[in-house]
C-alpha positions in Angstrom: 24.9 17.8 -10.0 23.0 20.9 -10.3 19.2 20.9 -9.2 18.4 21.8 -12.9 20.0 18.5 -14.2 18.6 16.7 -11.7 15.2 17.6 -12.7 15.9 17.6 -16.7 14.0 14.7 -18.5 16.3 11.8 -18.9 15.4 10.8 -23.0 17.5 8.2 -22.6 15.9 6.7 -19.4 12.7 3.9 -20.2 10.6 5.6 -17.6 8.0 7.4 -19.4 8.4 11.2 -19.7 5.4 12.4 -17.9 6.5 9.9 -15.3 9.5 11.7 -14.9 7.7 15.2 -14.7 5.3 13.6 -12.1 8.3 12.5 -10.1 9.9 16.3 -10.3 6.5 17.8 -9.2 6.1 15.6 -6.7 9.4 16.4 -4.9 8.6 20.1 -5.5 5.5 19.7 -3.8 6.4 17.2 -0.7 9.9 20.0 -0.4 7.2 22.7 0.1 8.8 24.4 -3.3 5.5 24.5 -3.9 3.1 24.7 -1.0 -0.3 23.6 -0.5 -2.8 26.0 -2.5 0.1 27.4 -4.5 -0.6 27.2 -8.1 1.6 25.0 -9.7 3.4 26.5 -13.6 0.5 26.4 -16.0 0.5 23.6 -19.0 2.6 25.9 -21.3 5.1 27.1 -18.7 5.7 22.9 -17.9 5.9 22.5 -22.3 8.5 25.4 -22.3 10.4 24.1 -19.1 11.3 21.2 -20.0 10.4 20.1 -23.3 7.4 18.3 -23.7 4.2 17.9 -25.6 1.2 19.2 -23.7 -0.5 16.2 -23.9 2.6 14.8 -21.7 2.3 17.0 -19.5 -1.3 17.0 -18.9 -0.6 13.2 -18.0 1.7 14.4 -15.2 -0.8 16.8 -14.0 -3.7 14.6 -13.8 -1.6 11.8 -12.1 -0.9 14.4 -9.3 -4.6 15.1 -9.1 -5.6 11.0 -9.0 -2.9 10.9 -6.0 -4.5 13.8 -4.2 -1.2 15.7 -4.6 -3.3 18.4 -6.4 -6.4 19.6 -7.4 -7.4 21.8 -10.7 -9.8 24.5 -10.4 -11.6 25.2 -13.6 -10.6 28.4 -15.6 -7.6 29.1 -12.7 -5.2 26.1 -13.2 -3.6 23.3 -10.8 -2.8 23.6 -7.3 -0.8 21.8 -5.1 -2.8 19.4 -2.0 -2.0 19.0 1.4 -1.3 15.1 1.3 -4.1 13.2 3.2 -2.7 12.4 6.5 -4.5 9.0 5.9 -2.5 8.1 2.6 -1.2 4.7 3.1 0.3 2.3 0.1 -0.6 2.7 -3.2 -0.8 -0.8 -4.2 -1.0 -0.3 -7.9 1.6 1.4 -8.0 5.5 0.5 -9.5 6.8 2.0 -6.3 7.9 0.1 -3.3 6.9 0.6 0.3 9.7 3.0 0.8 9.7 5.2 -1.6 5.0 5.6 -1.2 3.4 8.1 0.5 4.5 7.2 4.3 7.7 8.6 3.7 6.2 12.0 2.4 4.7 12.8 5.6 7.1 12.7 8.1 6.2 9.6 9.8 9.3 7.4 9.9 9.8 4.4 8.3 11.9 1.4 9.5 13.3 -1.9 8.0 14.5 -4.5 10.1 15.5 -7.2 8.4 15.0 -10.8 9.9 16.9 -13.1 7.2 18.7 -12.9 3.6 20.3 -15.8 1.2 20.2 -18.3 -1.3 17.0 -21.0 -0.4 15.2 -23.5 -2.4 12.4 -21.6 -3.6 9.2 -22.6 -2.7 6.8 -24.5 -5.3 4.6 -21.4 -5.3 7.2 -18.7 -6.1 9.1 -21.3 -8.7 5.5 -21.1 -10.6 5.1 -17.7 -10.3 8.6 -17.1 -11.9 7.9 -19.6 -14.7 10.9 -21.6 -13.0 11.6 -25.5 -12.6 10.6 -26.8 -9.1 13.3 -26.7 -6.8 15.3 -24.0 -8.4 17.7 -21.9 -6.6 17.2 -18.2 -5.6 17.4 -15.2 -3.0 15.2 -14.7 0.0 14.8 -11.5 2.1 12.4 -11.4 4.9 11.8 -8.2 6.6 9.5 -6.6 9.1 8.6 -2.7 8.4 7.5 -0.6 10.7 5.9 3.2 11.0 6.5 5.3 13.7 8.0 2.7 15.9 5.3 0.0 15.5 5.8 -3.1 13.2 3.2 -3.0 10.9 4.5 -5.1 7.3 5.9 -8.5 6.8 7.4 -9.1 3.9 9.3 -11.9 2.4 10.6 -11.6 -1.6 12.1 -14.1 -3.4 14.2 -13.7 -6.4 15.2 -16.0 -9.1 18.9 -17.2 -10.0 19.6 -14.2 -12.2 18.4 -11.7 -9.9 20.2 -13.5 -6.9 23.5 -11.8 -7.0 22.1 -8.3 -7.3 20.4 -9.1 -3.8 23.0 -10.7 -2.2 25.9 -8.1 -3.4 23.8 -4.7 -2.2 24.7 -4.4 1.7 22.0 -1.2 2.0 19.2 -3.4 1.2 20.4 -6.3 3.3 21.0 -3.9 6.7 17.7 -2.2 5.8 18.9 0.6 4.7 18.3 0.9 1.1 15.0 0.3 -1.2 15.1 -3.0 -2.9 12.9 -1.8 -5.7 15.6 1.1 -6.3 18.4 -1.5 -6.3 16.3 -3.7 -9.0 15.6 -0.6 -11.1 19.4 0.5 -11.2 20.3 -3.3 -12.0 18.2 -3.0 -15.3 14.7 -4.8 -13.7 12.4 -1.9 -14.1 9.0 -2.5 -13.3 7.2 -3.4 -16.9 3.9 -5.0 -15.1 2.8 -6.7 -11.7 0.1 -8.8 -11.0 -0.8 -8.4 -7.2 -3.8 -10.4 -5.0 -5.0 -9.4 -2.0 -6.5 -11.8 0.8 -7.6 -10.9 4.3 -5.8 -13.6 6.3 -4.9 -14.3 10.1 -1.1 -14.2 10.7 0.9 -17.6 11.7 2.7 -17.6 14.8 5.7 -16.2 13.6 4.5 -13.7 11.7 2.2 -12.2 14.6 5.0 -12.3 16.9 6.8 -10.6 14.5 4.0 -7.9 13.6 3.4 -8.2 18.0 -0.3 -8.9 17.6 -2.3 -12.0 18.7 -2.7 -15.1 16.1 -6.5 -14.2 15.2 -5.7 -10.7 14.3 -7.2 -9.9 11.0 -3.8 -9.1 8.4 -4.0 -8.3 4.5 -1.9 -10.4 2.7 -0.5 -9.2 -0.9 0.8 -11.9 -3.1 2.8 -9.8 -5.8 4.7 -11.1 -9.2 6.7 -8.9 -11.1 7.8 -8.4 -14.8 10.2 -6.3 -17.1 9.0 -4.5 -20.0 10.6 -7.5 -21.5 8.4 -9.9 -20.2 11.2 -11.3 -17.5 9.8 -12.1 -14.3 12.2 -10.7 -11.6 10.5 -10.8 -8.3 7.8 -12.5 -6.0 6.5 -10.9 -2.9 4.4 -12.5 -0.5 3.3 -8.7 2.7 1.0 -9.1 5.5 0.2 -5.6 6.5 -1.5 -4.6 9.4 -3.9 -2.0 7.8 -5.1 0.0 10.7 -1.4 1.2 10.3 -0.9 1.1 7.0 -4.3 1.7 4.7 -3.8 -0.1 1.0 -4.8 2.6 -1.3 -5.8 2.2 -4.6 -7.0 4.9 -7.2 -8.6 4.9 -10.6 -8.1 7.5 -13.8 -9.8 6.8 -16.6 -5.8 7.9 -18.5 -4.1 5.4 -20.2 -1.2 6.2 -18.0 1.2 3.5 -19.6 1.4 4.8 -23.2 2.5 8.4 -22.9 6.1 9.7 -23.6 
């Protein structure tokens, strides 16, 4: 595949269209295709490039700015950012650990993963996938680490229809693939996610897993995930050591969700 077809817009795919710019001038940017301070193609040159309304593509642009990819200077344009060396997880995001900021900036990321297979789900993930207590599904518990150091713990559970996807996709269960990719490719795009955070201590295996002591202070994210459709496809509980990994969380004042 040509680089030009891989960075057409996809009118067939549901992703939204100045999602899909975003993600092109994203990679342009992290390549160094663009590099920091270089101006990136004005609004017009973007609308001629590849098709879109202006107002799609000012979308893109400001959700570069919101990440810190790039910053506008009035009556010049938009110029690429050097990432912030302190970017950390975007937790409002619909991307997974993997594919966030951490592995933009040359800092590599691990998976090891500790168990997979069919369980009993637990009461809590059964109510938050609207299923029957005692229903069938997938677990997959994993420890992430940056740089060497373990710093997330993560355990998803999946219900009966997602189960086979898990259990079929040997990248994901040798921690070597992105389980949010796999889902996406299987037809369970991220519609909408409701995600808590708690500051928690970790339980014995957890800390041994994370290697710190039982009273160190952990952020635990308790995550449920829809489709567009309203199908609820995956329940994460993550304890993340944050002086490793920051939680990062920004605000636009876009409707982000609407535009095509």
């Amino acid at each position: 595949m040509s680089i030009a077809a891989a960075e057409a817009i996809d009118r067939q795919s549901p992703t939204p269209y100045y999602r899909q710019l975003f993600d092109v001038l994203e990679r342009r940017i992290a390549s160094k295709d663009i590099e920091s301070g270089e101006r990136l193609p004005s609004e017009n040159e973007l609308c001629t490039e590849f098709g879109l309304s202006r107002a799609t593509v000012r979308q893109a642009l400001k959700l570069l700015e919101s990440r810190g990819l790039a910053h506008r200077i009035p009556g010049r344009g938009v110029f690429a950012s050097e990432p912030s060396a302190d970017r950390g997880w975007m937790i409002q995001g619909e991307q997974g650990f993997l594919e966030n900021a951490l592995s933009h900036q040359n800092r590599p990321v691990t998976t090891q993963v500790l168990r997979s297979g069919p369980v009993e789900l637990p009461e809590s993930a059964c109510r938050s996938l609207e299923l029957p207590e005692g229903t069938r599904g997938f677990e997959l518990v994993r420890v992430r680490s940056v740089d060497g150091i373990p710093a997330v713990y993560s355990i998803n559970y999946s219900p009966p229809a997602v189960a086979p996807v898990i259990a079929g996709a040997t990248g994901v269960l040798a921690g070597q693939a992105s389980l949010t990719a796999l889902l996406t490719e299987a037809g369970y795009g991220l519609g909408g996610a409701s995600r808590t955070i708690r500051a928690v201590n970790p339980t014995p295996e957890i800390a041994k897993a994370l290697n710190v002591t039982d009273g160190s202070p952990l952020l635990r994210i308790h995550s449920t995930s829809w489709t567009r459709a309203g199908e609820r496809f995956d329940v994460y509980e993550t304890w993340v050591r944050s002086e490793i990994v920051p939680l990062e969380v920004n605000v636009s004042s876009l409707d982000l969700g609407s535009g095509r």
